[in-house]
N, C-alpha and C positions, 0 to 999 in steps of 0.2 A: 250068350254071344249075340253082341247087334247085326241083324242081318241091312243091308248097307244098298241101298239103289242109287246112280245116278241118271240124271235127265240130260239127256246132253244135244244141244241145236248148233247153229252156225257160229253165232257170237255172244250167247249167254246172256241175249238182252231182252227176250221176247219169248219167245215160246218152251225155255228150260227153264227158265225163272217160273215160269207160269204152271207149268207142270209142275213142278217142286211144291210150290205154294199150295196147288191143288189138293195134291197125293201127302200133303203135311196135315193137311186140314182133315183131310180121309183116315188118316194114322189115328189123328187123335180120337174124333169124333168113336173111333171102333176101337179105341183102348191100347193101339198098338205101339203111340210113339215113343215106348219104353222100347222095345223091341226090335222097329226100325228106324233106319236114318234114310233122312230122303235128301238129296244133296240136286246141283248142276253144275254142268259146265258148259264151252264153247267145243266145236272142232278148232276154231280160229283164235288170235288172240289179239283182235282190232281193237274189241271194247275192254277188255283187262280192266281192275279197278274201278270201273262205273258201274251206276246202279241196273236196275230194269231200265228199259227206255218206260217213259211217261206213260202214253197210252197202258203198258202193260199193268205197270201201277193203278193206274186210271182204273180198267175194267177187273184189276181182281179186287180196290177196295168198293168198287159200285156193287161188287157182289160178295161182300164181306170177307174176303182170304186177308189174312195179314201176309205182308212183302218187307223182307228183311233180305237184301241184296246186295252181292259185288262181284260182277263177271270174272271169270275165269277162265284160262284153255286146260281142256283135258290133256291128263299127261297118261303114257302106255303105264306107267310104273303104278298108277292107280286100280289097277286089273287085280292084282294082286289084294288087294285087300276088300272091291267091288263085288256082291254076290249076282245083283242085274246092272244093267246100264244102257237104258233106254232111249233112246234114239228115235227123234220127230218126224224124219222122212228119210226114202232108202239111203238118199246120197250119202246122209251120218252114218248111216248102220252099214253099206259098205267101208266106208272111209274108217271107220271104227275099229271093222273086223277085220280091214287093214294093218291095224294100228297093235292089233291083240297081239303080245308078245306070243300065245300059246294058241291053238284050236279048243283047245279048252274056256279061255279064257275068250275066244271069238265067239263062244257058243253063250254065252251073256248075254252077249248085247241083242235087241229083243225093237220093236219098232212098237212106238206109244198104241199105234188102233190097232195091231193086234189085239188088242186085249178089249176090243168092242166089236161083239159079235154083228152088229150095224153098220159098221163100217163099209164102205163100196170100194173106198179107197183109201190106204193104208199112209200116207203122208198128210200131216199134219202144215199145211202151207204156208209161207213165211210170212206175217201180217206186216212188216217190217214197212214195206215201201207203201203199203194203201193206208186206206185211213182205219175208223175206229171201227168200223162196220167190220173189218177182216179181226182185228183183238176179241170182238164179241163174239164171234166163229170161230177163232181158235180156242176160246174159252171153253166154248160147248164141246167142242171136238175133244179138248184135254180132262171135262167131266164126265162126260160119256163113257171114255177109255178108263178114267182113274176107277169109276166101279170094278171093272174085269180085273183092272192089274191088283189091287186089293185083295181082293176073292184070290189068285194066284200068290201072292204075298204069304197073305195069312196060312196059307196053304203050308207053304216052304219053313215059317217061323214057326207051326204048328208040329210039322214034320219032325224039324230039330230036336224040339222040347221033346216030343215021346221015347 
């Protein structure tokens, strides 16, 4: 059984796209992207049907990630078939756990630097409006975090199998 993550930010053009690409690249490299799927979406659905914005293209092929992209808004009826659903800064992860048809299903959604024991501060900030200097920071921010969430993955994928 595929165990199933989504990355989920504002408008699915920057920082979900970027995580997704990340934690794909992570999958594979550790043998797991049989195992898992790692998907995104928006809270919002401004940019629907377009790619990453540039910039985000930009700094994940400057650092070799493949981007294969088309925004989205997350819908509640996705919970149900979601094992996490990860969320860039609190406002997604409340709005989220808003959204969770069940407390069950609220207890998913999970905030990306949780999962970096380094972390000071647990949102992932929107590079959207500055320039490339903020893509190359969220970039780090989103590598840093995809170690831990991995290690917790493989944990859960592990779990099943026994």
């Amino acid at each position: 059984m595929t165990y199933r993550v989504c990355f989920v930010c504002t408008g699915n053009i920057c920082r979900s796209p970027m995580a997704k690409a990340v934690f794909h690249a992570r999958l594979t490299e550790a043998g797991l992207d049989g195992l898992v799927e790692a998907d995104s979406a928006g809270t919002d659905g401004w940019h629907e049907g377009e790619g990453a914005d540039p910039r985000t293209v930009d700094v994940l092929e400057a650092n070799g990630y493949a981007v294969d992209h088309t925004a989205r808004r997350f819908d509640a009826s996705w919970f149900a078939r979601l094992d996490l659903v990860i969320a860039l800064d609190a406002g997604h992860l409340s709005g989220l756990r808003r959204l969770a048809p069940t407390a069950r299903d609220a207890a998913k959604v999970r905030l990306l630097r949780s999962y970096d024991p380094a972390a000071d501060d647990l949102d992932v900030p929107d590079p959207y409006y500055g320039g490339a200097d903020g893509f190359e920071e969220c970039l780090e921010m989103v590598e840093a975090a995809s170690t831990g969430l991995l290690a917790a993955v493989r944990e859960q994928v592990e779990g099943r199998a026994a």
